[in-house]
C-alpha beads as a LAMMPS data file, in Angstrom:
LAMMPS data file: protein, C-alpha beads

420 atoms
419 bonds

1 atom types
1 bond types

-500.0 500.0 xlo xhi
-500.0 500.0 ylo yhi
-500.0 500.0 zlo zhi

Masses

1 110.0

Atoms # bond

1 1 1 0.000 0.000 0.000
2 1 1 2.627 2.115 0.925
3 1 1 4.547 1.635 -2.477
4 1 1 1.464 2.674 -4.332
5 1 1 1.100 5.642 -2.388
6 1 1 4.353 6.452 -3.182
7 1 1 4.273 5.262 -6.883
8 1 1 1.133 7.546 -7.373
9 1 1 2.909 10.253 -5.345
10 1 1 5.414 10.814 -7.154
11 1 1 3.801 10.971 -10.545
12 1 1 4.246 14.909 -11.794
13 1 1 0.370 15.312 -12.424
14 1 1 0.237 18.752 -13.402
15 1 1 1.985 17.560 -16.372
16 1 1 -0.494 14.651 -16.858
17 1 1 -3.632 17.609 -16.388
18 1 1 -2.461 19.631 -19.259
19 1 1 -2.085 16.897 -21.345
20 1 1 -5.839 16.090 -20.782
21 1 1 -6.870 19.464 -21.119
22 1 1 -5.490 19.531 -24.697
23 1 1 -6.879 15.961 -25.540
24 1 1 -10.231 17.402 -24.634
25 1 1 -9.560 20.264 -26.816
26 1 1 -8.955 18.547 -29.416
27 1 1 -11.386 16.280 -29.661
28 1 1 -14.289 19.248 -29.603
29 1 1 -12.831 21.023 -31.987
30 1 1 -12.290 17.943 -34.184
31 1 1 -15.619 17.193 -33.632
32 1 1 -16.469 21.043 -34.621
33 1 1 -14.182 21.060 -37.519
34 1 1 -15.944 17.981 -39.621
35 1 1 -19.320 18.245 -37.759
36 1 1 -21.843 16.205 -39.715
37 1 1 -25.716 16.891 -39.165
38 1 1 -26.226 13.345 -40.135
39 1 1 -23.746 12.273 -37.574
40 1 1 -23.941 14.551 -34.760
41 1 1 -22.995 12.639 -31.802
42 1 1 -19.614 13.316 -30.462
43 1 1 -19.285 9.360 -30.277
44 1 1 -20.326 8.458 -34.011
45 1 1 -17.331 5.870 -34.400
46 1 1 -18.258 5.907 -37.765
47 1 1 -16.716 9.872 -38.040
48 1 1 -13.588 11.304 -37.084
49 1 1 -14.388 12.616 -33.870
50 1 1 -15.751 9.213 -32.952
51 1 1 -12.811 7.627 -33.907
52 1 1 -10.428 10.222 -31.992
53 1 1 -12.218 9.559 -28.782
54 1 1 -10.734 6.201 -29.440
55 1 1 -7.589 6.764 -29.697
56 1 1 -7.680 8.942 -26.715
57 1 1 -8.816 5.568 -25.127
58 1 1 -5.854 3.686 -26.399
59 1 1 -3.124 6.227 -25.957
60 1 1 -4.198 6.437 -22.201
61 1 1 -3.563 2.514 -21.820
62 1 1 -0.600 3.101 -23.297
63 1 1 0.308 5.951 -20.661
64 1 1 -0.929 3.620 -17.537
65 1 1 1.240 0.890 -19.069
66 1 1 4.257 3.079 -19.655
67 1 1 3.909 4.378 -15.834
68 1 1 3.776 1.042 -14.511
69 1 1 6.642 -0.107 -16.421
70 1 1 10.218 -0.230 -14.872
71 1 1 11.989 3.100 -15.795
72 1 1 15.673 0.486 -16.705
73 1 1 13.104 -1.453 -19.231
74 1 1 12.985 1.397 -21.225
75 1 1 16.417 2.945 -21.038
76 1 1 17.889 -0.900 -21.956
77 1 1 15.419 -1.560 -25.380
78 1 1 16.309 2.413 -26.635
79 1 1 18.086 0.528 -29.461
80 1 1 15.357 -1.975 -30.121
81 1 1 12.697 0.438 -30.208
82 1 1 15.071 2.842 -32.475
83 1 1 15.776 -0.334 -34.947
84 1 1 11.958 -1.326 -35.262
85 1 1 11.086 2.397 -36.191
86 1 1 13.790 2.546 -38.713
87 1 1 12.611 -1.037 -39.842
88 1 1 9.287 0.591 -40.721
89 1 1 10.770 3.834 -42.250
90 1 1 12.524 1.706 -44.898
91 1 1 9.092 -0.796 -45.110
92 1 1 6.923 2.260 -45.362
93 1 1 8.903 2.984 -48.900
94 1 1 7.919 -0.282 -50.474
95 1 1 4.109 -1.116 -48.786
96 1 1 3.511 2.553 -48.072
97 1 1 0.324 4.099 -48.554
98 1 1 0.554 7.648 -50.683
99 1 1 -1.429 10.185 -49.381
100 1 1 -0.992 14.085 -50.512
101 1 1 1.967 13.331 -52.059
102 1 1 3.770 11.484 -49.553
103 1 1 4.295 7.450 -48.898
104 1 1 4.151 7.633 -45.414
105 1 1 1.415 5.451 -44.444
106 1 1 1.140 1.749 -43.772
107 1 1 -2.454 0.557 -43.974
108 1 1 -3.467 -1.358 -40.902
109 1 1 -6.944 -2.727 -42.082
110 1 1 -10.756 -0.987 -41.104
111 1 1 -9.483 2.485 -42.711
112 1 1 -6.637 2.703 -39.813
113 1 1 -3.425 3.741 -40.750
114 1 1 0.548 3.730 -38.870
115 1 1 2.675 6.887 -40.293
116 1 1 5.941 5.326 -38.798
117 1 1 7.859 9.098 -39.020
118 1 1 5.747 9.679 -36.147
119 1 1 7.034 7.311 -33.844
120 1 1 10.485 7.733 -35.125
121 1 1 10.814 11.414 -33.201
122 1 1 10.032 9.599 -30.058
123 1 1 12.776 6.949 -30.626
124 1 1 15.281 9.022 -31.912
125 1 1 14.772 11.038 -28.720
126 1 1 15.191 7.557 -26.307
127 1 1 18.245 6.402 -28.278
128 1 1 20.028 10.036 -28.887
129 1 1 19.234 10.529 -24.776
130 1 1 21.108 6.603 -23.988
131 1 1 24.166 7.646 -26.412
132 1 1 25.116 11.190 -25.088
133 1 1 24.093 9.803 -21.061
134 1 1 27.392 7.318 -21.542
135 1 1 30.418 7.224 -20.169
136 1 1 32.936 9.906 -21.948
137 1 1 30.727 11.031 -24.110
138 1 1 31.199 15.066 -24.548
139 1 1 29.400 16.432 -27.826
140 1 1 32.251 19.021 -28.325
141 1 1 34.133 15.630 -29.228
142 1 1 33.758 15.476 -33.124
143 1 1 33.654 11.768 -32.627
144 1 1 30.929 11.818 -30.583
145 1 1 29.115 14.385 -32.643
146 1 1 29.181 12.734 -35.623
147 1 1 27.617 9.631 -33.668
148 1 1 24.938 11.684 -32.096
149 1 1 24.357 13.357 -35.821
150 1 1 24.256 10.137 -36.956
151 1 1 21.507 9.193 -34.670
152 1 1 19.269 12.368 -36.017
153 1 1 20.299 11.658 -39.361
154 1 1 19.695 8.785 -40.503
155 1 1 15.357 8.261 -39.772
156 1 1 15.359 12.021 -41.640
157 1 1 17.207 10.865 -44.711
158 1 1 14.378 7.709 -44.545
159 1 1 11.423 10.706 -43.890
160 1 1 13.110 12.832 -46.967
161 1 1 12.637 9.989 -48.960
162 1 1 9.149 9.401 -48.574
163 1 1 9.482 12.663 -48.896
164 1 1 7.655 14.164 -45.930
165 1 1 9.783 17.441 -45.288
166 1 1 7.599 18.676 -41.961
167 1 1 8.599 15.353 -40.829
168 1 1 12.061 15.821 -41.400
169 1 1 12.075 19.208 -40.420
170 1 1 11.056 18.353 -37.147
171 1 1 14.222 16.295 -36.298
172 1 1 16.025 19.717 -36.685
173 1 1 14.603 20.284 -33.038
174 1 1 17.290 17.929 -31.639
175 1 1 19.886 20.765 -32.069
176 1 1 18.331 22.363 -29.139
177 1 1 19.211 19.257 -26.862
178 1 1 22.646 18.937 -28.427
179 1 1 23.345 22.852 -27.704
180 1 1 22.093 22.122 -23.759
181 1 1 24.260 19.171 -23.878
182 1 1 27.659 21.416 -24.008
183 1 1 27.276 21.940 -28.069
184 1 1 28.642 25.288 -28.396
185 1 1 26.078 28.158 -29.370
186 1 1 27.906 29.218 -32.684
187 1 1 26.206 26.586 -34.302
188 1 1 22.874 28.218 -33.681
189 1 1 23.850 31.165 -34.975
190 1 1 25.677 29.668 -38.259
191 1 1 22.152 27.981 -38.535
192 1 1 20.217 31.431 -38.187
193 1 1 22.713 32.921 -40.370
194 1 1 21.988 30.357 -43.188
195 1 1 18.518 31.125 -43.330
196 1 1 18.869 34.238 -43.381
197 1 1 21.248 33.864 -46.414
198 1 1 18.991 31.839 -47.846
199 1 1 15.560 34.173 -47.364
200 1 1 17.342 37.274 -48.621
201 1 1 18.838 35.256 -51.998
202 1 1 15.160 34.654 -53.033
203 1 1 13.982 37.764 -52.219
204 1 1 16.965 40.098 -53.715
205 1 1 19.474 39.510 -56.207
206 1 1 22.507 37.241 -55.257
207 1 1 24.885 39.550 -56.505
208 1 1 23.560 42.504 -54.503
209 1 1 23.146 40.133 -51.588
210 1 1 26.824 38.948 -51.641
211 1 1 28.065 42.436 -52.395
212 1 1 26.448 43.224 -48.448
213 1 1 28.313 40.455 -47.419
214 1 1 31.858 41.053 -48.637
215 1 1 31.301 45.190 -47.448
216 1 1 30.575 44.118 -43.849
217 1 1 33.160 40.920 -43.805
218 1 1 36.038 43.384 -45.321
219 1 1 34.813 45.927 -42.385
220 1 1 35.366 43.372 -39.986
221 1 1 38.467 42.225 -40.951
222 1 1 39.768 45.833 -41.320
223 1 1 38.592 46.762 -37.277
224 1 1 40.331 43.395 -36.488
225 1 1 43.232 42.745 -38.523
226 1 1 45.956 42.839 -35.761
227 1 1 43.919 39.661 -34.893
228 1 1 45.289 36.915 -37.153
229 1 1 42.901 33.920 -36.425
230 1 1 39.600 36.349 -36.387
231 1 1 40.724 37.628 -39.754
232 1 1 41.172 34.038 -40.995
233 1 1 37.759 32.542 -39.795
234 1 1 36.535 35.944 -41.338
235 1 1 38.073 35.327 -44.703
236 1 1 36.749 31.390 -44.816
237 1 1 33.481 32.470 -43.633
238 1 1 33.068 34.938 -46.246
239 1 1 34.054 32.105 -49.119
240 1 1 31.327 29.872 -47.343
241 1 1 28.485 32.553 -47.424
242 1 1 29.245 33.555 -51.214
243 1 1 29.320 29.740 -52.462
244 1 1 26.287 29.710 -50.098
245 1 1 24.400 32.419 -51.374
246 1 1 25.548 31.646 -54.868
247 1 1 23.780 27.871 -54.885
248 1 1 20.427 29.177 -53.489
249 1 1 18.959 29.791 -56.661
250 1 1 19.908 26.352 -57.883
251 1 1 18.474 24.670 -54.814
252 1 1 15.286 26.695 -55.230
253 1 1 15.278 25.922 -58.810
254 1 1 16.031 22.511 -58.830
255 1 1 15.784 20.587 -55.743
256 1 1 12.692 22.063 -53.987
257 1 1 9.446 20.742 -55.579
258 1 1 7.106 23.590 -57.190
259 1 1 4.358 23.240 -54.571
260 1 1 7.701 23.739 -51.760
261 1 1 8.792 26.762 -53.919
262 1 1 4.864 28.109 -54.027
263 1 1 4.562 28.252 -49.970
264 1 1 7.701 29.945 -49.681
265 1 1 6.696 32.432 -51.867
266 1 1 3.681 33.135 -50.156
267 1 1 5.143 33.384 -47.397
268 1 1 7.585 35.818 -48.504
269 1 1 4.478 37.415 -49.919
270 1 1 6.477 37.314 -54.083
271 1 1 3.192 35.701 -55.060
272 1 1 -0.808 35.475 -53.521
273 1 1 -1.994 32.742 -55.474
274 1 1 -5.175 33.279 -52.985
275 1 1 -7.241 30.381 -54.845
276 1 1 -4.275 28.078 -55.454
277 1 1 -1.626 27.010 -52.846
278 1 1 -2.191 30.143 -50.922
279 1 1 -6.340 29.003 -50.246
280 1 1 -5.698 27.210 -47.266
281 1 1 -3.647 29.407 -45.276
282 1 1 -5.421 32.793 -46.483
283 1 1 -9.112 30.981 -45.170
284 1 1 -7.099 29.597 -42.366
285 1 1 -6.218 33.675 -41.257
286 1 1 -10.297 34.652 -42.609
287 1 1 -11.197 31.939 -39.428
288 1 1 -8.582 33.108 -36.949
289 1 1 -10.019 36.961 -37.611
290 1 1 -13.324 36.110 -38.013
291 1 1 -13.442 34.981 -34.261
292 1 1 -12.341 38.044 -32.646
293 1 1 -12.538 38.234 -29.109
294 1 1 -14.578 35.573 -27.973
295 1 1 -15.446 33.849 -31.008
296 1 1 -18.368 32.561 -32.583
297 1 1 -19.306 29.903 -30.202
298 1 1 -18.816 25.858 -30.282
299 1 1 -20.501 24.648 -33.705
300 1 1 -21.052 28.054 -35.137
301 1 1 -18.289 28.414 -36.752
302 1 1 -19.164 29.421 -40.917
303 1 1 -15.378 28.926 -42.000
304 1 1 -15.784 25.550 -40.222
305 1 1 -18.887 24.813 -40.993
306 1 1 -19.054 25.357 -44.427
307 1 1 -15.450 23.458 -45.251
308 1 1 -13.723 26.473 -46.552
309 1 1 -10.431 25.506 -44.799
310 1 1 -9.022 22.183 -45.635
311 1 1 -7.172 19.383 -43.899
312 1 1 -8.987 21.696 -40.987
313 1 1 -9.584 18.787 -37.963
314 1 1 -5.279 18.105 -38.809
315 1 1 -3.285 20.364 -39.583
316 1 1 -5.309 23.492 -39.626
317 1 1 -7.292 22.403 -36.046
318 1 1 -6.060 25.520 -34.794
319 1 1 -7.705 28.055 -36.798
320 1 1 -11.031 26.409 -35.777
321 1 1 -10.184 27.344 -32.033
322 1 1 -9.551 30.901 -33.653
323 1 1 -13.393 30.814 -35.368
324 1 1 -15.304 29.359 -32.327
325 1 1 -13.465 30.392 -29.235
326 1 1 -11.779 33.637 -30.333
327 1 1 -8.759 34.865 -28.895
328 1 1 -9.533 34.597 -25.978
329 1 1 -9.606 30.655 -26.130
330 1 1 -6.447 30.898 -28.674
331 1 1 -4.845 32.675 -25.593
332 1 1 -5.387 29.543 -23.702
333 1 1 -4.437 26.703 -25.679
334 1 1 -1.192 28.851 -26.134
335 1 1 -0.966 29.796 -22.659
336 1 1 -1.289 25.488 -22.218
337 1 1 1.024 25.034 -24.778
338 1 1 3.205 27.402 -22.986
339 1 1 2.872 25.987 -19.498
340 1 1 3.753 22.430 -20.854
341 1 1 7.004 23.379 -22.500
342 1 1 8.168 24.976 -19.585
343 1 1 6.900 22.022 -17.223
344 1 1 8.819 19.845 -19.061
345 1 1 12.247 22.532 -19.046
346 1 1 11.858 22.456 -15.032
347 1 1 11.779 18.878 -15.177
348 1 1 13.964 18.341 -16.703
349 1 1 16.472 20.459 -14.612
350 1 1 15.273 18.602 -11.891
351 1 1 16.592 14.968 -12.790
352 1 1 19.132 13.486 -11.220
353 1 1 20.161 11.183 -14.537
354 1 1 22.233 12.336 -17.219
355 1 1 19.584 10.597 -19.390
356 1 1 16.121 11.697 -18.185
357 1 1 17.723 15.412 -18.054
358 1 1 18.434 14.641 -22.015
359 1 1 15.731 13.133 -22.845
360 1 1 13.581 15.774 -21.329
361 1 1 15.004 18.358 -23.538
362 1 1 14.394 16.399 -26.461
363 1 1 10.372 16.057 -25.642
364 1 1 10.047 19.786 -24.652
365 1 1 12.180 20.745 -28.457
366 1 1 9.903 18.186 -30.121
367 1 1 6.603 19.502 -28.924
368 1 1 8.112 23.675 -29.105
369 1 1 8.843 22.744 -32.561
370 1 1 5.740 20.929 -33.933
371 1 1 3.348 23.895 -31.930
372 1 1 5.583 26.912 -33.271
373 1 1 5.786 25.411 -37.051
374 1 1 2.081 24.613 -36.906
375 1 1 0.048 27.605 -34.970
376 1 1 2.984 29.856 -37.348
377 1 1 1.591 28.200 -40.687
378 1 1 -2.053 28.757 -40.086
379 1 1 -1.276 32.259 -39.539
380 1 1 1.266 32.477 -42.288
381 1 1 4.194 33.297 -40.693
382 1 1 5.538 29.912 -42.289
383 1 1 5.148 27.927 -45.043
384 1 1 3.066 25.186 -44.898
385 1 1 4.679 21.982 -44.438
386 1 1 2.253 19.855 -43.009
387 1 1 2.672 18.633 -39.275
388 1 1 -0.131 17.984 -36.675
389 1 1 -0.449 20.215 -33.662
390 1 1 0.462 17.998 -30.829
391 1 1 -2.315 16.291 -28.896
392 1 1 -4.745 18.401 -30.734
393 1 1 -4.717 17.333 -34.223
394 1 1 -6.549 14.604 -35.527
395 1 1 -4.676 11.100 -35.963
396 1 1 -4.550 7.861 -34.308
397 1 1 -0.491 7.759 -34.539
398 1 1 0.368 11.337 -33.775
399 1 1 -1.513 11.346 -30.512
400 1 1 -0.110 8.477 -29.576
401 1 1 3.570 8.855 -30.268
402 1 1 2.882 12.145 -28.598
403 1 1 1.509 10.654 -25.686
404 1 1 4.435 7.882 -25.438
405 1 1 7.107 10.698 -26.065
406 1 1 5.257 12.721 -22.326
407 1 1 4.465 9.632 -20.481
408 1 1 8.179 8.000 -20.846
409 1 1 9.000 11.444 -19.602
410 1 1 6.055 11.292 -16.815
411 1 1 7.848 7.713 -15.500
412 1 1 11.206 8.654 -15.554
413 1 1 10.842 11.643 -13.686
414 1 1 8.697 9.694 -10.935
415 1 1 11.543 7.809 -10.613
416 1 1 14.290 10.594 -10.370
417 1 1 15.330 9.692 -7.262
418 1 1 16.638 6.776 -8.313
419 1 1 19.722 6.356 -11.321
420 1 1 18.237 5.430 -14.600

Bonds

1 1 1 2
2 1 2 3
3 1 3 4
4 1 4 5
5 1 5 6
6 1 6 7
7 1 7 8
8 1 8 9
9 1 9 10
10 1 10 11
11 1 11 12
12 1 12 13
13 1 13 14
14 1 14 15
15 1 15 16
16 1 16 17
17 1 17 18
18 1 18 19
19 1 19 20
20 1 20 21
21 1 21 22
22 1 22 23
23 1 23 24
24 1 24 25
25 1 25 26
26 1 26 27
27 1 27 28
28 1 28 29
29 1 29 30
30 1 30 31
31 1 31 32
32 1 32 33
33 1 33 34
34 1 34 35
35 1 35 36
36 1 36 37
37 1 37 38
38 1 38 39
39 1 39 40
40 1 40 41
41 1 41 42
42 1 42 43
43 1 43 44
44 1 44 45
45 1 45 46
46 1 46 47
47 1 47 48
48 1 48 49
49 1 49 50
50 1 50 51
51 1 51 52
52 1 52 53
53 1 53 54
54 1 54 55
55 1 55 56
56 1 56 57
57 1 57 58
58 1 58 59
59 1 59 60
60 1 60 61
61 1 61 62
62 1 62 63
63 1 63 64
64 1 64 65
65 1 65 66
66 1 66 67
67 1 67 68
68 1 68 69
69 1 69 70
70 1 70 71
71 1 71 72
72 1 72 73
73 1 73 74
74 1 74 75
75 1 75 76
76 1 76 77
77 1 77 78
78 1 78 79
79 1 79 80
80 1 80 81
81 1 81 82
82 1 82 83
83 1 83 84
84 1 84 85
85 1 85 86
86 1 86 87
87 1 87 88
88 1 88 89
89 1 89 90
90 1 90 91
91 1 91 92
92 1 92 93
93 1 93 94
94 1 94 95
95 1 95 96
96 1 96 97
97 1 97 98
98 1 98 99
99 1 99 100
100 1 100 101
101 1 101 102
102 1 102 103
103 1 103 104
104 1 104 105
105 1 105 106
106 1 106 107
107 1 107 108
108 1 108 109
109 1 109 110
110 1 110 111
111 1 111 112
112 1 112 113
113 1 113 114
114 1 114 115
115 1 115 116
116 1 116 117
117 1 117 118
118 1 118 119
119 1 119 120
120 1 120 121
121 1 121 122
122 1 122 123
123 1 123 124
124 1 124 125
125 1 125 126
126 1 126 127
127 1 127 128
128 1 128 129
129 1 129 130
130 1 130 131
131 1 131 132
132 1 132 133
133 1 133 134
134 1 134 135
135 1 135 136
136 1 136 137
137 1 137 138
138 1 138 139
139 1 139 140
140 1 140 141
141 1 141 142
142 1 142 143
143 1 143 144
144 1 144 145
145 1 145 146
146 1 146 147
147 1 147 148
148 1 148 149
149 1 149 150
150 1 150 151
151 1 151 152
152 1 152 153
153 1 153 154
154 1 154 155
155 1 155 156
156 1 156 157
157 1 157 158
158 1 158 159
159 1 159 160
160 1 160 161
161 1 161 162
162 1 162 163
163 1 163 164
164 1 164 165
165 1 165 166
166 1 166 167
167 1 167 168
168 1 168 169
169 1 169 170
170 1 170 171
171 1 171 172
172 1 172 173
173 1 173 174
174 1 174 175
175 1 175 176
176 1 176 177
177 1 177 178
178 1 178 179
179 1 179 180
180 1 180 181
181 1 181 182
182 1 182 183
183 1 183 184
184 1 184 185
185 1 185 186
186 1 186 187
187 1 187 188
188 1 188 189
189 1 189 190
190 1 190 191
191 1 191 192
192 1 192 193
193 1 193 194
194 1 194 195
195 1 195 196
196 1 196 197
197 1 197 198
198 1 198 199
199 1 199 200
200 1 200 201
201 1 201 202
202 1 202 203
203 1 203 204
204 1 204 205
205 1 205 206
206 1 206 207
207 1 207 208
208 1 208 209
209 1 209 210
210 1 210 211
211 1 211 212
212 1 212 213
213 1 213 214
214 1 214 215
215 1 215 216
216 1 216 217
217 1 217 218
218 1 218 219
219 1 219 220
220 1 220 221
221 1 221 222
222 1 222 223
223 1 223 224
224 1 224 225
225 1 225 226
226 1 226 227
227 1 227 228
228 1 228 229
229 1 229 230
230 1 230 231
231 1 231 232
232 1 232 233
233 1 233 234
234 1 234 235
235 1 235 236
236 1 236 237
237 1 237 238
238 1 238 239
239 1 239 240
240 1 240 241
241 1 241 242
242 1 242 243
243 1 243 244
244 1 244 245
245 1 245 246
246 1 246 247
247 1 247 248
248 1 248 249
249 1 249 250
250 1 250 251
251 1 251 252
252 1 252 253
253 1 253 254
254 1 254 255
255 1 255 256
256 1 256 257
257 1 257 258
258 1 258 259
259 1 259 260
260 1 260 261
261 1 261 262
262 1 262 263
263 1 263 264
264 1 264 265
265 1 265 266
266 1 266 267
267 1 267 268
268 1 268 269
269 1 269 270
270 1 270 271
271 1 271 272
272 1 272 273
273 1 273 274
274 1 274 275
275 1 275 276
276 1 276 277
277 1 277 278
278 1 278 279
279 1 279 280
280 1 280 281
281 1 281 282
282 1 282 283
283 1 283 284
284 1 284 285
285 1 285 286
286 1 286 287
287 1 287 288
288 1 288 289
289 1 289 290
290 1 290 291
291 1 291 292
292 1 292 293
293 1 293 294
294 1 294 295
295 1 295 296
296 1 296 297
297 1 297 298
298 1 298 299
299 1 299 300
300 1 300 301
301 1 301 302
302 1 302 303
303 1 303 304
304 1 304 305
305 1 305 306
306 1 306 307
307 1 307 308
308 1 308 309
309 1 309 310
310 1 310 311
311 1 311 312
312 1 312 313
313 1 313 314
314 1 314 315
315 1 315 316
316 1 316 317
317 1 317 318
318 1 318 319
319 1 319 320
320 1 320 321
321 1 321 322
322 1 322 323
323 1 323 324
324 1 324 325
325 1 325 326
326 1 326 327
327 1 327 328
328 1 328 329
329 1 329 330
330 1 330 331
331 1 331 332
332 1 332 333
333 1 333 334
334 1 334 335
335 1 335 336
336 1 336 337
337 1 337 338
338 1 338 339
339 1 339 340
340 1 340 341
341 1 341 342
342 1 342 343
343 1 343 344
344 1 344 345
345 1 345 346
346 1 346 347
347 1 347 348
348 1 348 349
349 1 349 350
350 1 350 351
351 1 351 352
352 1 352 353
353 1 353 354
354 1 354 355
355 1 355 356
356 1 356 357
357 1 357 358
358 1 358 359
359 1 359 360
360 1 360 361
361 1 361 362
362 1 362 363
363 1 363 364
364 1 364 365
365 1 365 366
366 1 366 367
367 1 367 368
368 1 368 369
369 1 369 370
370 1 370 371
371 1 371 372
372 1 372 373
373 1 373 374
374 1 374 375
375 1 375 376
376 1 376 377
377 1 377 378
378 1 378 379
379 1 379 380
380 1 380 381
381 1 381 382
382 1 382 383
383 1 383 384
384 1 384 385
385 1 385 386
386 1 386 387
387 1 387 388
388 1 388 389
389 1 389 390
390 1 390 391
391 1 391 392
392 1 392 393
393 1 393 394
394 1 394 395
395 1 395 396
396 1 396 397
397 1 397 398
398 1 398 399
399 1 399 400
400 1 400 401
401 1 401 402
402 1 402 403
403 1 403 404
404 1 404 405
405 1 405 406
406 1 406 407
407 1 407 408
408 1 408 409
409 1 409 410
410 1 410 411
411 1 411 412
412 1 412 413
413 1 413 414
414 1 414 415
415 1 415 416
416 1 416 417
417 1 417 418
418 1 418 419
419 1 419 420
């Protein structure tokens, strides 16, 4: 009795609170986003809002059987689970299902469907978390960050191939736990200078761009020239940026696909296309706005109702909390959202193991990245790539890898007492 006190004690359950809050969220507004007067019980099975109460079922079996799991159980099959995802990433290609455009499904039978990039986050996170928690492992070690890239790497080039870039894009997130990890903070700003690079060469002659470039660099170098390794990095930095800057117009033209090179456009506002691949995101903002304050109440949404915004119960659920609960209710899913990542930051602080501290980082980047890319592309500050809002969004395998990624979390920090 007195070890389930304690087992049950220890369990963080403000953590576990939000996530229900945002399950319940979701499902309403799921059921509000594909309402169907011939279907309109919130338990229909035979519509999606039935069938997400479902998996909100099965991912909270999952969660009880994750928390009464032994925390060592998980930390010693890291590998296995990281091997059966990859398994599926490299099935997927051959068996895969296409939907929009990408083979990233594997049919399961009675209209259910796995998207195995899902679960892949979640494992990449468990085995990335095992390999930088061992003995002598320092990630300013090029040895040991080539290992640990390796690790991120490899289920993205899989995910490119299918090719799901949001997917992919998400595994980016890891540089957050790598830079937390001792990884030193130059490579965030190389990163942030790269896409900076990159936005300006589309918007603004190359030439023009790289003529900034060399002005400032030869500034630099002229302030700091008694400085012979500053002047150095400066001069092999600049040849970097102009090759850089110089190949942006041949990635744009030739690697990105034309619907890729349409949403960046839009987003960089070069092009409307308001009734092409700019329709979904310019209804999505016409639902956010429409709301105003305190929206237009649960069901009465017209944007909603009327299925002006596709793909709206997925990846565009959040522009129906705009329409029906305003700002004021977009204020608190955020404010949620918010509460959650931080949650997870102080929990992360709080562990003991070199592991659960690592692997807490990796959850909180995950879920900070999938809830900035996707509330920032139904507003159009981003282009649209196509990833689910985190226990919000509708789908049976993003809930629940979701779910697994908190509640591994959930039981290792109950345990943090102890080593893992």
């Amino acid at each position: 009795m007195n070890n389930q006190r304690s087992f049950f004690s220890n369990i963080d359950w403000v953590t576990v609170f939000i996530y229900l809050a945002l399950c319940t969220i979701g499902w309403f507004n799921i059921h509000a986003a594909v309402f169907d007067e011939r279907h309109p019980g919130i338990l229909d099975f035979e519509t999606n809002y039935g069938k997400q109460f479902l998996f909100i079922l099965i991912a909270m079996a999952v969660a009880i059987v994750i928390l009464l799991l032994e925390s060592r159980f998980i930390t010693a099959l890291s590998p296995a689970f990281y091997g059966i995802t990859v398994f599926l990433l490299m099935l997927v290609l051959v068996v895969g299902r296409n939907v929009g455009g990408n083979q990233a499904w594997i049919s399961l039978g009675g209209g259910f469907r796995l998207q195995p990039s899902e679960f892949a986050k979640f494992t990449t996170c468990l085995l990335l978390a095992r390999y930088l928690s061992g003995p002598n492992i320092k990630i300013t070690e090029f040895r040991s960050f080539l290992i640990g890239g390796a690790i991120i790497g490899f289920p993205m080039l899989l995910i490119m191939l299918q090719p799901d870039m949001g997917s992919t894009l998400v595994f980016m997130s890891f540089i957050f736990v790598l830079y937390r990890e001792g990884l030193s903070p130059y490579f965030l700003i190389i990163g942030a200078l790269f896409i900076a690079l990159f936005v300006t060469a589309i918007l603004f002659n190359p030439l023009h761009v790289i003529g900034v470039i060399v002005i400032l660099s030869l500034l630099v170098i002229f302030l700091m020239r008694k400085n012979k390794r500053i002047v150095y990095t400066m001069v092999a930095g600049l040849a970097i940026c102009v090759v850089f800057v110089l190949s942006v117009k041949f990635i744009y033209n030739n690697v990105l696909q034309p619907h890729q090179k349409v949403r960046i456009d839009i987003v960089l506002g070069i092009k409307k296309d308001l009734k092409g691949k700019g329709y979904n995101v310019n209804q999505s903002k016409i639902a956010i706005g429409s709301g105003k304050l305190w929206g237009k109440g649960y069901l009465h949404g017209t944007q909603t109702k009327y299925s002006f915004v596709p793909e709206q119960s997925t990846d565009f659920i959040f522009c129906t909390v705009g329409e029906e609960w305003g700002f004021a209710g977009s204020v608190v899913m955020l404010g949620l959202y918010l509460f959650l990542i931080l949650r997870l930051i102080m929990i992360a602080e709080r562990q003991r193991s070199p592991f659960s501290r690592i692997y807490a980082y990796g959850a909180a980047s995950i879920i900070f990245f999938h809830v900035m890319i996707n509330i920032g592309m139904t507003i159009g500050l981003v282009p649209v790539i196509g990833i689910p809002l985190p226990f919000v969004s509708y789908g049976g395998s993003s809930l629940l890898s979701f779910t697994i990624l908190l509640f591994v979390l959930i039981k290792l920090d109950s345990n943090r007492m102890g080593i893992v």
